[in-house]
Structure formats: C-alpha cells, structure tokens
TILUMLO-458129 format. One record per residue (C-alpha): x, y, z; chain. Coordinates in steps of 0.2 Angstrom, whole numbers, plus 5000, padded with zeros to 4 digits. Example, Ala and Ser with C-alpha at 12.3 -4.5 7.8 and 13.67 -1.06 7.14 Angstrom:
<atoms>
+------+------+------+-------+
:   xx :   yy :   zz : chain :
+------+------+------+-------+
: 5062 : 4978 : 5039 :     A :
: 5068 : 4995 : 5036 :     A :
+------+------+------+-------+
</atoms>
This chain:
<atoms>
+------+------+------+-------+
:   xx :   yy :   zz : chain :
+------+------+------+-------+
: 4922 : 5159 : 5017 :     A :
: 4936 : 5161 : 5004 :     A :
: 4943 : 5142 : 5001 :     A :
: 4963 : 5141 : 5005 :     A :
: 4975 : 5137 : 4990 :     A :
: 4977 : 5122 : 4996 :     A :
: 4958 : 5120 : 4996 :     A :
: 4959 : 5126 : 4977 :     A :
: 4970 : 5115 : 4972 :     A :
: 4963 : 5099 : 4977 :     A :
: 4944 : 5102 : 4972 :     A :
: 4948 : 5107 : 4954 :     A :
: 4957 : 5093 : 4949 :     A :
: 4938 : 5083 : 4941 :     A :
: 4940 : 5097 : 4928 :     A :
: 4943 : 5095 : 4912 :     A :
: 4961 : 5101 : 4910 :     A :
: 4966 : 5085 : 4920 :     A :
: 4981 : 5078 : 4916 :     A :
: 5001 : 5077 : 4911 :     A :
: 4997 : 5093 : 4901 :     A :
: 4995 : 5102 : 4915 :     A :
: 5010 : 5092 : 4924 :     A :
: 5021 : 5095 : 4909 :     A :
: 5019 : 5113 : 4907 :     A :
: 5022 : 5115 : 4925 :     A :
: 5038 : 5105 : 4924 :     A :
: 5045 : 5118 : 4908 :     A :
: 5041 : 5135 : 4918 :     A :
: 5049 : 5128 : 4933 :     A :
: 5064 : 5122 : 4920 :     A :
: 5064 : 5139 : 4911 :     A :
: 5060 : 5152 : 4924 :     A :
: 5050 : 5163 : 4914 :     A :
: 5042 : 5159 : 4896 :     A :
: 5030 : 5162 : 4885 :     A :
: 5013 : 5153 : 4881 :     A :
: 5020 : 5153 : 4863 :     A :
: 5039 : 5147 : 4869 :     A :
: 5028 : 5133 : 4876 :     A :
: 5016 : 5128 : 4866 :     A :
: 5032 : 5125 : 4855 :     A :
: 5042 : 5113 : 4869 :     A :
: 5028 : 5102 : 4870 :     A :
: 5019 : 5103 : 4853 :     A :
: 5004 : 5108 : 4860 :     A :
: 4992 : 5118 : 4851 :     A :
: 4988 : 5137 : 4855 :     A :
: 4971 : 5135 : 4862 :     A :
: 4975 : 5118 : 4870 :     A :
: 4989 : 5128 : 4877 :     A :
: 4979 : 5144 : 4883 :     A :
: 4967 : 5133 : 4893 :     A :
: 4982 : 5123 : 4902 :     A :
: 4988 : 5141 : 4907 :     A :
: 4975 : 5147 : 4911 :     A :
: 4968 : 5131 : 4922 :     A :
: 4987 : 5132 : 4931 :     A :
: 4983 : 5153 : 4935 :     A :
: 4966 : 5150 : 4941 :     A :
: 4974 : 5136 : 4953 :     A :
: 4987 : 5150 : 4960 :     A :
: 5002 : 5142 : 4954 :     A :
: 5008 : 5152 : 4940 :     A :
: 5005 : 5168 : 4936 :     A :
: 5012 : 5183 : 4924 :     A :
: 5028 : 5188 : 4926 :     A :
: 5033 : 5202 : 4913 :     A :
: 5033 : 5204 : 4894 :     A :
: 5045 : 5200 : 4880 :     A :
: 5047 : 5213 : 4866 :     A :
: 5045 : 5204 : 4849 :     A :
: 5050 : 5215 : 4833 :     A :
: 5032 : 5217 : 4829 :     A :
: 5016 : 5215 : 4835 :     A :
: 5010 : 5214 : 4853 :     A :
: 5026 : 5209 : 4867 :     A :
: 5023 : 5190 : 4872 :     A :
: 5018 : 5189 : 4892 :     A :
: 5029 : 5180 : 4901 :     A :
: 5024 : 5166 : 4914 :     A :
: 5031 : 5160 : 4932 :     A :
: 5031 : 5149 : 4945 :     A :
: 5023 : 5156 : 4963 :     A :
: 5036 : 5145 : 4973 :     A :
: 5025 : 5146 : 4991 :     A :
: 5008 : 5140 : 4979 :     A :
: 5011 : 5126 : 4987 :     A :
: 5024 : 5113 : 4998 :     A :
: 5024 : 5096 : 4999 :     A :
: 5032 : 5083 : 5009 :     A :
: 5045 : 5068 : 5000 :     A :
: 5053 : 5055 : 5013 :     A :
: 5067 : 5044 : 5004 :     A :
: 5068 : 5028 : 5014 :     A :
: 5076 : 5010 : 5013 :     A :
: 5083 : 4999 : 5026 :     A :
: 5099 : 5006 : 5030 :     A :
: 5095 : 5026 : 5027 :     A :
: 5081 : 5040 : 5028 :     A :
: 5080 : 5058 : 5022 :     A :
: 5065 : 5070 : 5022 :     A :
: 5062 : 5085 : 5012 :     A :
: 5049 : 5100 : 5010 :     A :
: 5050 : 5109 : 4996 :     A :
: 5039 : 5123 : 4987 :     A :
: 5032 : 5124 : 4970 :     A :
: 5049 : 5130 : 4961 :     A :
: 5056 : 5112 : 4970 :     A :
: 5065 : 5124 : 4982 :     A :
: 5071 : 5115 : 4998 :     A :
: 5063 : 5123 : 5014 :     A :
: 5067 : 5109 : 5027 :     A :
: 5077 : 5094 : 5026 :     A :
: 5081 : 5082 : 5040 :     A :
: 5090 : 5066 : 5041 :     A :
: 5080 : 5052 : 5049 :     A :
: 5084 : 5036 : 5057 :     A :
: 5085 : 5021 : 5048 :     A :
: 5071 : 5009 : 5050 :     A :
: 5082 : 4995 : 5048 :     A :
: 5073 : 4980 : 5056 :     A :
: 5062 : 4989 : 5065 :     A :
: 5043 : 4984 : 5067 :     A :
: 5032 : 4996 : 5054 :     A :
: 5023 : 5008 : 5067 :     A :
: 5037 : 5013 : 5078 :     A :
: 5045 : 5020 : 5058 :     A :
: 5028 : 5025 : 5053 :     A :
: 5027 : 5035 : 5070 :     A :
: 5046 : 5041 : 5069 :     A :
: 5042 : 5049 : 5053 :     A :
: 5025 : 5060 : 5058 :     A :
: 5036 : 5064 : 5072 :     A :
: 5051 : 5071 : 5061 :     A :
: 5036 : 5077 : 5046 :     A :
: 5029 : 5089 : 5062 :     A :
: 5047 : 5096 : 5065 :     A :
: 5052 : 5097 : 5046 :     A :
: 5035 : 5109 : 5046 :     A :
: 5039 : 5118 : 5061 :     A :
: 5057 : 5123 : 5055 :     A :
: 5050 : 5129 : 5039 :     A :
: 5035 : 5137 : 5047 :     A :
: 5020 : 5128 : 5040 :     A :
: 5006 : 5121 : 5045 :     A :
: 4999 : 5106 : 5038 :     A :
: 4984 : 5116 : 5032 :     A :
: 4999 : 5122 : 5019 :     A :
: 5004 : 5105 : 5011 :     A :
: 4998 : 5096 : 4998 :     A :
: 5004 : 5079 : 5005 :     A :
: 5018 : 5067 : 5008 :     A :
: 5028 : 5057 : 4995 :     A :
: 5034 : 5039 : 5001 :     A :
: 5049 : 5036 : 4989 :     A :
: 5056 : 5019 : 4994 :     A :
: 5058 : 5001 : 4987 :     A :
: 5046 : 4987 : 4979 :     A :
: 5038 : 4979 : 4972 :     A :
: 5024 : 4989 : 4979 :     A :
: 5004 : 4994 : 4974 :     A :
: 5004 : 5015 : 4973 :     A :
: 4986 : 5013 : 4973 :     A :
: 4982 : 5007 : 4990 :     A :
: 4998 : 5013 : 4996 :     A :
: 5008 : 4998 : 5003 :     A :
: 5023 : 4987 : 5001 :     A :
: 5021 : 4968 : 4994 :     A :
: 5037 : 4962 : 4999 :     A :
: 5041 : 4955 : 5017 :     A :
: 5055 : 4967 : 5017 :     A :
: 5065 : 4970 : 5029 :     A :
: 5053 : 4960 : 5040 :     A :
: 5038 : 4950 : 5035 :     A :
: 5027 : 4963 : 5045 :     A :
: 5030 : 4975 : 5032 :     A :
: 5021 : 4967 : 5017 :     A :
: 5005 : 4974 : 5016 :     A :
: 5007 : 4986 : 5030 :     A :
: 4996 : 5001 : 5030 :     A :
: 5009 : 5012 : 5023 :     A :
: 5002 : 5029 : 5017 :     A :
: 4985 : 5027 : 5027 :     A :
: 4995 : 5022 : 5045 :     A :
: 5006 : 5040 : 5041 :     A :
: 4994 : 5047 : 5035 :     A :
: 4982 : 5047 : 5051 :     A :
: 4997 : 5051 : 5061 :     A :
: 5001 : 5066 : 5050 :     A :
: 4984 : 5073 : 5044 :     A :
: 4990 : 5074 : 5027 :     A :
: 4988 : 5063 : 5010 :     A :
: 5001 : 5054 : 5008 :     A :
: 5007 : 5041 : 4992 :     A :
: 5020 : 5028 : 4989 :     A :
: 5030 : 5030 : 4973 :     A :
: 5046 : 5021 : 4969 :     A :
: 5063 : 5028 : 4974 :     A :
: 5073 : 5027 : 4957 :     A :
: 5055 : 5035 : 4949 :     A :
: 5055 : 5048 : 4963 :     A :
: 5073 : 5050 : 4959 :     A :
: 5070 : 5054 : 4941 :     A :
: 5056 : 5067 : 4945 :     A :
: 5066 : 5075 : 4957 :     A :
: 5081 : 5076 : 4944 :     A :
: 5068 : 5088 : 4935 :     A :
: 5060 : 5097 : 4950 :     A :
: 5078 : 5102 : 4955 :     A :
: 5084 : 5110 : 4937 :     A :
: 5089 : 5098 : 4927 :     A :
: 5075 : 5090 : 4916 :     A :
: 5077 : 5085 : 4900 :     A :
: 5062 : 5076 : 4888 :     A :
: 5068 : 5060 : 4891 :     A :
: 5083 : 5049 : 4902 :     A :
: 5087 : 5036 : 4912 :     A :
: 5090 : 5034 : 4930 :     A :
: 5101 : 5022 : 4939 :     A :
: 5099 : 5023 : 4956 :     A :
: 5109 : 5014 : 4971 :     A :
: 5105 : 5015 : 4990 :     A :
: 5104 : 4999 : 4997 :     A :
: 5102 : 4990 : 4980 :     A :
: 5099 : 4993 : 4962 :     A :
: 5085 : 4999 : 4953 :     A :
: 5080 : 5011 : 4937 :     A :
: 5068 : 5024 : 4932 :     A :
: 5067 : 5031 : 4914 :     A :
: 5057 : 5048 : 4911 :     A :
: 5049 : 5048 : 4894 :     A :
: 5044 : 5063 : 4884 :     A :
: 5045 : 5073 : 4902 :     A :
: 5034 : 5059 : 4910 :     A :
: 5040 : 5045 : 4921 :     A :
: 5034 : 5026 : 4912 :     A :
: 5025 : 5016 : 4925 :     A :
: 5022 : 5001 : 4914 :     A :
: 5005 : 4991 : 4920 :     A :
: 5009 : 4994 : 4939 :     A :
: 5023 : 5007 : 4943 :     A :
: 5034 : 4989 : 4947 :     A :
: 5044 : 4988 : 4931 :     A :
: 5063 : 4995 : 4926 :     A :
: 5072 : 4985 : 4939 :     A :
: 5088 : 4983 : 4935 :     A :
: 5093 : 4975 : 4950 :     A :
: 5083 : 4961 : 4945 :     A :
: 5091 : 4959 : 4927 :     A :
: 5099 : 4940 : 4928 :     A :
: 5116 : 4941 : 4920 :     A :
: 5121 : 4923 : 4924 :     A :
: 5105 : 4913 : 4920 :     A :
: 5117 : 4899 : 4930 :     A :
: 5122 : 4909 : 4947 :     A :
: 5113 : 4910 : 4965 :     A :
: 5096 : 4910 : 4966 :     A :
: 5087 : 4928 : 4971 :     A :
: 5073 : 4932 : 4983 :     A :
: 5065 : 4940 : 4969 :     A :
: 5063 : 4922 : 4962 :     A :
: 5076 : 4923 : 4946 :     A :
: 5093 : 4918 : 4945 :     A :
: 5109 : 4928 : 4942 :     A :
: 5102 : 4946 : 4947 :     A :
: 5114 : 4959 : 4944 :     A :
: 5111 : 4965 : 4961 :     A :
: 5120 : 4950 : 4966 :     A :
: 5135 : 4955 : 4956 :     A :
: 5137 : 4973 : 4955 :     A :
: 5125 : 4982 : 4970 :     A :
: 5133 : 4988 : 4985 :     A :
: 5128 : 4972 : 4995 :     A :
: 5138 : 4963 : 4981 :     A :
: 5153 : 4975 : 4985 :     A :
: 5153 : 4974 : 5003 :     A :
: 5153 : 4954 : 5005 :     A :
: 5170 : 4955 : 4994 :     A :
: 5180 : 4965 : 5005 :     A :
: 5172 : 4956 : 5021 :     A :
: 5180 : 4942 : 5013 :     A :
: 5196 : 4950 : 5013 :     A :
: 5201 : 4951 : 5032 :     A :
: 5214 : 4965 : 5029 :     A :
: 5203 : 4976 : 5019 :     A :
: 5189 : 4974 : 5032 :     A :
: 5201 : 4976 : 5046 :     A :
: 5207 : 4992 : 5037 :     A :
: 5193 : 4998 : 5033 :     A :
: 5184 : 4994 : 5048 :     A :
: 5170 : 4988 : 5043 :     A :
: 5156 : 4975 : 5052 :     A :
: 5142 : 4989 : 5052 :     A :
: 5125 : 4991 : 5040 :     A :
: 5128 : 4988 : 5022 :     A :
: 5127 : 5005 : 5017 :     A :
: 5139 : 5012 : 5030 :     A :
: 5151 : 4996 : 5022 :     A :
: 5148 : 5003 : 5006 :     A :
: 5154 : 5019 : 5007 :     A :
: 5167 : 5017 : 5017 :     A :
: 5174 : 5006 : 5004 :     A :
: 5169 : 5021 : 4994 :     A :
: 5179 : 5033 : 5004 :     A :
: 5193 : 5021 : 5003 :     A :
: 5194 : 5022 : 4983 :     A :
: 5193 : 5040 : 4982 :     A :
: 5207 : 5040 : 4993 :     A :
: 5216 : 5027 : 4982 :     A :
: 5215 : 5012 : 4992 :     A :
: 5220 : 4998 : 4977 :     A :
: 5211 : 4985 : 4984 :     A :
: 5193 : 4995 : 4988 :     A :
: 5195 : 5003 : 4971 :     A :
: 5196 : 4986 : 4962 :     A :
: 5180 : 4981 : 4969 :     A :
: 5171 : 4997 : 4964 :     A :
: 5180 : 4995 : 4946 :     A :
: 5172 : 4977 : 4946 :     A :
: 5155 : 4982 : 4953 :     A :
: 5155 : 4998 : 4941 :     A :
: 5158 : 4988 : 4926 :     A :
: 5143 : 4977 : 4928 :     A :
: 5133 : 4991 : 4930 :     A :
: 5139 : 4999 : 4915 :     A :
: 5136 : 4986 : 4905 :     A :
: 5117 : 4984 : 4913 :     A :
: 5116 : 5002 : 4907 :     A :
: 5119 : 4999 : 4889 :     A :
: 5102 : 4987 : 4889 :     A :
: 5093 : 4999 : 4897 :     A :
: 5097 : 5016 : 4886 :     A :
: 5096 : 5002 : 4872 :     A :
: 5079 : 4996 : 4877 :     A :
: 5073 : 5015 : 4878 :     A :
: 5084 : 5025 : 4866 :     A :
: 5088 : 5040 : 4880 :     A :
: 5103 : 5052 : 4876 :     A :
: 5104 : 5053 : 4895 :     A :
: 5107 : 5044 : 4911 :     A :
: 5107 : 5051 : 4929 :     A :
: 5116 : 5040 : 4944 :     A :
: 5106 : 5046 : 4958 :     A :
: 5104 : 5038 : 4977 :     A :
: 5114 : 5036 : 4992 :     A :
: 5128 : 5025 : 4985 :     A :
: 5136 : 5036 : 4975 :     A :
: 5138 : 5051 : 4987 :     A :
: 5159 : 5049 : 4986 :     A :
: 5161 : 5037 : 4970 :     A :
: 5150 : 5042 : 4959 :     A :
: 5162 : 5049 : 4949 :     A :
: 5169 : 5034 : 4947 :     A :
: 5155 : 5023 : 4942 :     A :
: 5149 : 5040 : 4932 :     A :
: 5162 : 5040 : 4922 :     A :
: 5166 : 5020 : 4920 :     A :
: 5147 : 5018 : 4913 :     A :
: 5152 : 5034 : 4901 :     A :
: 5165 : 5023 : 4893 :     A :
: 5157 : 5009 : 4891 :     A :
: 5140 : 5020 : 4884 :     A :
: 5152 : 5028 : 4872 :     A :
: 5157 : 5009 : 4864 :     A :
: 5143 : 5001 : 4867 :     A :
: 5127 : 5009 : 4866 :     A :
: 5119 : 5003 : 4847 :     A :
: 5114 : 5020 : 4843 :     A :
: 5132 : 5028 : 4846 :     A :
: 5133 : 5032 : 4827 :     A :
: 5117 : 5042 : 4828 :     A :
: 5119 : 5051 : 4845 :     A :
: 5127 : 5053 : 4860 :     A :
: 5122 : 5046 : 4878 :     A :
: 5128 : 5057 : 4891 :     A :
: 5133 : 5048 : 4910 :     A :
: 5130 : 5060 : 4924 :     A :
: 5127 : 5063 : 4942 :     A :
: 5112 : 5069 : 4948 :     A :
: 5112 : 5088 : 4956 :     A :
: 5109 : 5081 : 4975 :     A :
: 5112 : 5062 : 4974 :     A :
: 5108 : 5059 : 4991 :     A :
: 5091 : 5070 : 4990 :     A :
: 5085 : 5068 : 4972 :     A :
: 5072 : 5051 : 4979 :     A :
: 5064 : 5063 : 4992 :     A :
: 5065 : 5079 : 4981 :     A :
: 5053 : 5069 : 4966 :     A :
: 5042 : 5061 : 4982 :     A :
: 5037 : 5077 : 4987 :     A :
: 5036 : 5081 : 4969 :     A :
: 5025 : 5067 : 4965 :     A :
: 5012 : 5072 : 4977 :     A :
: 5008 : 5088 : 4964 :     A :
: 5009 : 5078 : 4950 :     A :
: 4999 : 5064 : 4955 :     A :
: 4984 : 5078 : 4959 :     A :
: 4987 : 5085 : 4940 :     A :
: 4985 : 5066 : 4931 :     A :
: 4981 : 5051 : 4941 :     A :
: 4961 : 5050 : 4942 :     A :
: 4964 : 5038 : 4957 :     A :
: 4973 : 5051 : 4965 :     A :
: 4959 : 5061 : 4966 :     A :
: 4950 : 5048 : 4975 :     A :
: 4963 : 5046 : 4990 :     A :
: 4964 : 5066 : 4989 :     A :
: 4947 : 5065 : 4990 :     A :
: 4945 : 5050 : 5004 :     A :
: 4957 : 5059 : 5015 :     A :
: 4950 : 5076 : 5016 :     A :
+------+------+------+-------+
</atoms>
C-alpha cells in the first residue's frame, strides 16, 4: 500500500535533513514564488551541497517540486523550484478571552476556510475544547478535506504556557484552565496533532506564511493585552521555554499597581486595551456615547471606531495608550537591533494606523541605531488573522525542527 502524503511527511522527519534548514528554505520559495537552488543557497548562505540535499529532502517529501528553467548567459539554464500548495493543509485557531478565529490553510499559506468562533470567555475548558472540534470539522468540510489531509492544528493563544506538553500555566480566565489538557483534550476530539504556540509568535510566522517575510522583525501584538514576538534570521527566538518577549509585562513605573503576573508597573496596565477602556468608563459621557458596558475587546474597538471617526475624547486615549507602546517599542528593536516591526492582532483592526504610525515617530527619534538604519513601523497583511495563519503554520514547521515534535507526531498517530 502506497503511504499518503501526509503519511510521507510525518515519518521522514528522523532523517538527517532535520531542521530550520529545511524550514528556512521552505519559508524563501513560499516568499519568492519560484527560485533557484543557486538564488537560495545565496539567501541563506548555505553551501551548494548542504543546499542540494535540503532540496532534495523537501521534493522527496512532495512539497516542492521543479517549476521551470532560468536562462543564464552561459552554461546550463538554472531549474527553478515551487511550492505544491495542496502538499499539505494545516489547521491554526487564534484564541483569547474575548475572541476566536480559525483558519486552514495550504502549503503556499493560502486560506482555504476561515470561521469566526465564539469566545470562550469564562467558560469551563471542555465546553471551548468541544466548540472548536466542532467548528475544526466544519472548517474541513467547507474546504473539502478530510482529516486524513491535515497535518494538525496550531493553538495560537496567551501564556505563560509549556509547548511541550501542550497546556496553559496560568489560571486564566478561570483557575480550571491552568494545566488543562489543551492540545491532547482537542486533539482526541479532532483526530489530529495538535500544538500550543504563542499568539504574538504565531503572529510573526504568520506575517511570513502570508508574503511578507523578512530575515528578521518584531511583532507587537494586541488582542486582549499586549505581547511580542521577534523573528530572527527567518526563525522565531523561543528563549529557554517559548515564554519570553512579553512586553505586556515590562514594568514602566517600578512604583505603580501590582500585576497578576507578580511585577509592578506592567505596561499592560498603562497602554493595553484593558488600560484604554477603564479611562473612558470613567468618563460617563464618553461611555454613554459610546455605548459601552460589553467585553473589553468590543470596549476597545469601539473606542477605536470612535477615534477614526474623530471623536477628541476617544482619540486622546488611543494617543496616550499609543505613545506608551511606542516607547516599549524602542526597547524592544533596541534589545534586538530589527529594521522592522509588524502591529498584528485584533486590536488594531480600525486604529492601527494610528498606533502604526505614532510608534513610527517615536522609532524615527528614538531608536539608538537610527544613524545606522532605519526601523520600519507597519501593519500586518491580515491583523486580525495573522495569529491563526502562523498557528497553522507552526504545525509544518514544528515537524521540520523540533525533535519533540516528532515524538507528539509520533504519539498521536
């Protein structure tokens, strides 16, 4: 019996050829469209042979192939390599308390299904869990898949959280959520391998996945907080357990309120959208205008709405919230010397123009190595969907360079 693609995908990945490389080099061809081994080998400084057997492993797998020839002025034309977009779909779901989205895309990060889902808001962890196989099923149904034909499920959402075992480690939003079964309660609801991976991480894979990688930048992401991802040399940096880069969780009064996190003076506290929307509840007129008294994120961006539309009062809470931020920016494109950063996540689907381009101000005086080069503030391609994009992203990538990957892979087949 011929083994599936999917099959073929997930028992090569003990070989040799393990790794980033072959992550990296499926990143540029998605990136480029069509390019040569040479073209390539170049990008990533790679040698030749090194090159030639990351190629080669990716074609053997069925997930790239030849797609023409480019005429050189001598010597043999240089075969051009692309992506085969149905290789293989995965499944990213982008959740926090106040908002959900999933995703299915295809190899070239093309969306084939999307769905809004509930919130979980409050609600216990196995009525989400099973609201989300529910919705996985559908997605799959409207894109005319079966599970045989996905890789697995990406789980982009808050932490702090262990990837490895798949849960959450915080008691949020309820204490029956920390240490909650996460990826293995959907995962025996779905059939499929599912992983955990950090929304403003996700975010920045998804920033690649859906054309607009670059070697290395920043993400600030807002939903229902704050939080950061930085992409290095096209690879996202974990630190020792995937938990670091929150900015959130920067203190920038060592004096103000104590956090849940435990420090004092978190910049979520100042400048995150829970921040923004406990200033204009205080304001009766501006909530009364506004109407306001629902979830935090529907607060937000009404006040969002409202500052686009030129509302003076709403806009100078935006203008507070989006100069905190800016400067919280500075330390992080300080700390890792990016000429990028990409505002990505639910908050910003109205103003992030506005905070776009009030962090881009304060980048252009700011930033220590201004003299040297520029830092570029933009908005991500699909703010809203960027998280679940790189969760279903992830899901690839994990198989190509995480050996404990290959163990849940493994463990769940």
């Amino acid at each position: 019996m011929v083994p599936s693609r999917k099959e073929a995908v997930l028992r090569s990945f003990g070989a040799d050829t393990r790794m980033p490389t072959l992550a990296v080099v499926l990143d540029l061809i998605r990136d480029r469209g069509a390019v040569s081994r040479v073209e390539l080998a170049d990008a990533t400084g790679l040698t030749q042979a090194t090159m030639t057997h990351a190629v080669r492993k990716l074609m053997a797998l069925g997930l790239v192939h030849e797609v023409g020839t480019l005429p050189t002025t001598r010597g043999t034309p240089r075969r051009l390599l692309g992506l085969r977009p149905d290789a293989c779909h995965m499944v990213g779901v982008q959740f926090d308390l106040y908002s959900a989205v999933g995703v299915v895309v295809d190899l070239a990060g093309n969306l084939v299904a999307e769905r809004s889902l509930p919130a979980p808001g409050e609600r216990d962890p196995d009525t989400v869990v099973a609201e989300f196989a529910e919705h996985v099923g559908g997605m799959l149904d409207d894109a005319g898949l079966t599970a045989a034909q996905v890789l697995g499920i990406g789980l982009a959402t808050y932490g702090p959280q262990d990837r490895e075992a798949g849960v959450l480690i915080v008691p949020m939003p309820t204490p029956e959520w920390a240490g909650y079964p996460l990826a293995e309660t959907l995962a025996a609801a779905t059939g499929l391998p599912v992983i955990v991976e950090n929304d403003a991480t996700a975010a920045g894979v998804g920033v690649q996945t859906l054309g607009g990688s670059a070697s290395s930048f920043a993400v600030v992401f807002m939903s229902g907080g704050i939080g950061s991802g930085v992409i290095l040399d096209g690879r996202p940096y974990r630190g020792v357990t995937s938990n670091g880069l929150e900015l959130g969780h920067i203190s920038v009064d060592a004096l103000g309120p104590e956090c849940h996190c435990g420090n004092r003076g978190c910049l979520d506290g100042y400048a995150g959208p829970g921040a923004v929307v406990a200033s204009a509840l205080a304001d009766p007129e501006l909530s009364r205008r506004l109407g306001l008294g629902a979830d935090l994120l529907t607060d937000f961006l009404a006040i969002g709405r409202a500052t686009v539309a030129g509302d003076p009062a709403a806009a100078a809470l935006v203008a507070a919230s989006a100069q905190r931020l800016a400067v919280a920016t500075v330390t992080l494109v300080n700390l890792f010397d990016v000429g990028r950063v990409v505002l990505a996540g639910n908050a910003f689907a109205d103003v992030g123009p506005v905070y776009r381009d009030a962090i881009q101000e304060v980048l252009d005086r700011s930033v220590f190595m201004r003299d040297v080069h520029t830092v570029q503030a933009e908005l991500a391609g699909d703010v809203s969907r960027a998280a679940a994009v790189g969760g279903a992203a992830v899901v690839l990538r994990n198989l190509l360079e995480s050996p404990y990957a290959e163990r849940r892979t493994a463990a769940a087949k």
